[in-house]
C-alpha positions as CSV (number, residue, x, y, z in Angstrom):
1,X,20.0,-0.8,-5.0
2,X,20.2,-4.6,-5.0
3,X,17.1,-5.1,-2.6
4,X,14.9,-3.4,-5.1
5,X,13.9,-6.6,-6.0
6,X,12.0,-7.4,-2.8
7,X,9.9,-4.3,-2.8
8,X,6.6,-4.7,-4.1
9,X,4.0,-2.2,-3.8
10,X,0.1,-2.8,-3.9
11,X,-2.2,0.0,-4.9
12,X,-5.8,-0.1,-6.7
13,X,-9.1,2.0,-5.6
14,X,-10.9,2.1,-2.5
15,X,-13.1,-0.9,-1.8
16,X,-10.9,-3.1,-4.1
17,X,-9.7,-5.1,-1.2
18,X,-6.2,-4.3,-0.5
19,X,-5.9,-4.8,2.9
20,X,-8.1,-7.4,2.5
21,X,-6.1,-9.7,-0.1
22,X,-2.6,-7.8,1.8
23,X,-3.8,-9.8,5.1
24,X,-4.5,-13.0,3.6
25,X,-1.5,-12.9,2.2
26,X,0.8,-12.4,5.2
27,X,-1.3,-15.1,7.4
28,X,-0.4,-17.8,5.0
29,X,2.8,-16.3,4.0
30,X,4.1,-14.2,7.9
31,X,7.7,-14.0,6.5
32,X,6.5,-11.0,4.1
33,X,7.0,-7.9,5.6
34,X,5.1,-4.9,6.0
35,X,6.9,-1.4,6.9
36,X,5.4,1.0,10.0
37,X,4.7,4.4,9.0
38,X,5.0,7.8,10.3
39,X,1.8,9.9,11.2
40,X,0.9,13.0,13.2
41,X,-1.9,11.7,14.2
42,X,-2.5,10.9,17.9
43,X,-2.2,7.1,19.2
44,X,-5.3,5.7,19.4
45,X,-5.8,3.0,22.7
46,X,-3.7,0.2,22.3
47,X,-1.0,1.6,20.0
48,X,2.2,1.4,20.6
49,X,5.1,3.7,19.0
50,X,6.7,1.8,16.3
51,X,4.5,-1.4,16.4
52,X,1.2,0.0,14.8
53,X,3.0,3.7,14.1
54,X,5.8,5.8,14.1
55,X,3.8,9.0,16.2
56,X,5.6,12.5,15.4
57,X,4.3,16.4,15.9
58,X,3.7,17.9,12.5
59,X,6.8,20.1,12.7
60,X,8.6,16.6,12.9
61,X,6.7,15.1,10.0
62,X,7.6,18.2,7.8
63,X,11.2,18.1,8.6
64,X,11.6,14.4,8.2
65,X,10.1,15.3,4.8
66,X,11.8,17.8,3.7
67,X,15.3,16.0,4.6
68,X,13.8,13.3,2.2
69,X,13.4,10.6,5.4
70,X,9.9,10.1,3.5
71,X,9.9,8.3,0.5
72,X,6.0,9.1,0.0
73,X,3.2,11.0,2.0
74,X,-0.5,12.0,2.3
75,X,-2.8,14.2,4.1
76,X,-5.7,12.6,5.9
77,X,-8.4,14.1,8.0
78,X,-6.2,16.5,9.4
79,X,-3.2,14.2,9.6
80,X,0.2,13.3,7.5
81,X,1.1,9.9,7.1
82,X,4.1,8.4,5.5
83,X,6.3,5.9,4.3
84,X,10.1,5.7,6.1
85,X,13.1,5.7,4.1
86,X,14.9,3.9,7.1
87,X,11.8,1.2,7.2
88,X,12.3,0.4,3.8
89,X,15.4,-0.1,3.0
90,X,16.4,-1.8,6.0
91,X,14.4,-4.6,4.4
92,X,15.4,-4.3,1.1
93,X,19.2,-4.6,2.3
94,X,18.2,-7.8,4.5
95,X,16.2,-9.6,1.8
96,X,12.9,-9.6,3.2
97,X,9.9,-9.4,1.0
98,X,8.6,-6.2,1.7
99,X,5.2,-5.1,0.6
100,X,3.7,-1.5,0.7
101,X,0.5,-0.3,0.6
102,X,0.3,2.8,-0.8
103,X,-2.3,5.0,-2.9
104,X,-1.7,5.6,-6.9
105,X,0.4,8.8,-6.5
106,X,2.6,7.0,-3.5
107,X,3.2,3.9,-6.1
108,X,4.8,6.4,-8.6
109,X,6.9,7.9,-6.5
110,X,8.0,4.3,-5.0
111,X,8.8,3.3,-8.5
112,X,10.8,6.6,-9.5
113,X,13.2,6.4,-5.9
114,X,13.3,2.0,-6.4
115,X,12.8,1.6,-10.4
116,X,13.9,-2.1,-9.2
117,X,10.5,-2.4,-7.1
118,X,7.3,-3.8,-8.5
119,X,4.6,-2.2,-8.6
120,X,0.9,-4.0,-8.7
121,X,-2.5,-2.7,-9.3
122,X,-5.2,-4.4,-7.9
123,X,-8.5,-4.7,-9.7
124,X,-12.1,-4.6,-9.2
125,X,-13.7,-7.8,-11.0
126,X,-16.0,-4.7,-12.8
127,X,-16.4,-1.1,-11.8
128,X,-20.2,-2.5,-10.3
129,X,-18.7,-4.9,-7.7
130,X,-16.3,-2.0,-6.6
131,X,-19.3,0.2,-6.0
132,X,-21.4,-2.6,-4.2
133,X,-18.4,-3.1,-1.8
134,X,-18.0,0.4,-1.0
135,X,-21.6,0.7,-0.7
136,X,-21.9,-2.2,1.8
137,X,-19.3,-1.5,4.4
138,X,-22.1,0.9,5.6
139,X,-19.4,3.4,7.0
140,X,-19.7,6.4,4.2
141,X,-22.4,9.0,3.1
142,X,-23.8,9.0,0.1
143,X,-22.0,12.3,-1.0
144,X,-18.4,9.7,0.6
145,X,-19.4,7.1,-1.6
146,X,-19.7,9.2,-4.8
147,X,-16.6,10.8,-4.3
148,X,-15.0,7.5,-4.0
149,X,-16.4,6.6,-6.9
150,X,-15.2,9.4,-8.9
151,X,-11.7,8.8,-7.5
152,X,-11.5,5.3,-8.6
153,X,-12.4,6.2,-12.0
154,X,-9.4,8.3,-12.2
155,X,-7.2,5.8,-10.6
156,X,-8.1,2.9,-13.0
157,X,-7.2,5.0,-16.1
158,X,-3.9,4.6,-14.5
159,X,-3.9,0.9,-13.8
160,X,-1.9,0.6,-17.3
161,X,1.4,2.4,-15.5
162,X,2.0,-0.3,-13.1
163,X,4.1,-3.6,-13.8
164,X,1.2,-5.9,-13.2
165,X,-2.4,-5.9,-12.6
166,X,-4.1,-8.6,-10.6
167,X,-8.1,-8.8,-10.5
168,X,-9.6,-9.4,-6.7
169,X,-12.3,-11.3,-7.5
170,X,-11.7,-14.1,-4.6
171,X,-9.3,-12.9,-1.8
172,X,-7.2,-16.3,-1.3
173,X,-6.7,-16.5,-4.8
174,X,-5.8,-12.9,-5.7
175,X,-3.3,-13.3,-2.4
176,X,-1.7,-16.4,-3.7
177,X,-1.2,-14.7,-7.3
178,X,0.5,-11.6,-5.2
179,X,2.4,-14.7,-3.4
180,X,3.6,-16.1,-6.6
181,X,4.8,-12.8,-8.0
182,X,6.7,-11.9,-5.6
183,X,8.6,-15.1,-5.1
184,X,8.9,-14.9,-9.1
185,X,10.0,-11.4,-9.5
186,X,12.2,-11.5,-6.1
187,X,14.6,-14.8,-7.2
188,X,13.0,-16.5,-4.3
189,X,12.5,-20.5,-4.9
190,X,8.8,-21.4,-2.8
């Protein structure tokens, strides 16, 4: 698919920063887009269908799945949330930057459907920082945290499968690197 080229999707461990550097990014830069996804989980107050998510019943979820509506899933606390087909290639096929948040196994499967895409894996400045930012948010157990821990391991031995890596060791500038790859890699003059 033409678009391809405006598809870029961001993963890296928990506590790298993501949404961080992902909403830096979009304040300086508000014509990026990012896509709404599906869940079955329950609206919390003050979200609204299709602005924060897409809300469907699990039997929904599954069938949009199965009929490949999906492009990539996960199972979260009880819930399913996923990525829409429909929400990203109505982007691609209007030229918008698009940018995806999605967790290592999500990123391969983006890449395998849109081998036009590009995929970026966001680093820790060292595997200490990552631990001292998942340590302070102050939100996980101890038993949370070293799970975490464990996970990123796994997930930076795979930082090597992705197009490009990009170290968040300062948000603005790990946001404008993103920035300037994607205009790079899209075609798009600044």
């Amino acid at each position: 698919m033409e678009g391809e080229k405006y598809l870029f999707v961001v993963s890296g461990p928990s506590g790298v920063g993501k949404d961080s550097v992902m909403s830096r990014l979009r304040q300086a830069h508000p014509e990026i887009e990012k896509t709404i996804s599906a869940t079955t989980r329950a609206p919390r107050e003050g979200e609204k269908e299709g602005v924060n998510y897409y809300y469907r019943t699990k039997e929904q979820f599954l069938q949009m799945l199965e009929q490949g509506e999906i492009l990539e899933s996960n199972h979260f606390n009880g819930n399913y949330y996923g990525t829409l087909r429909s929400e990203v290639e109505k982007r691609m096929a209007a030229g918008k930057l698009t940018l995806l948040n999605i967790d290592i196994h999500g990123a391969a499967n983006i890449k395998r459907l849109y081998p036009g895409s590009t995929s970026i894996f966001l680093l820790p400045p060292s595997f200490d920082t990552l631990e001292a930012r998942l340590r302070g948010r102050g939100t996980d157990s101890e038993a949370n945290i070293r799970q975490r821990l464990a996970i990123a391991q796994e997930e930076l031995r795979c930082a090597d499968a992705f197009d490009l890596k990009i170290v968040n060791d300062d948000i603005g500038r790990a946001a404008e690197e993103l920035y300037d790859v994607m205009i790079r890699r899209s075609g798009l003059s600044l």
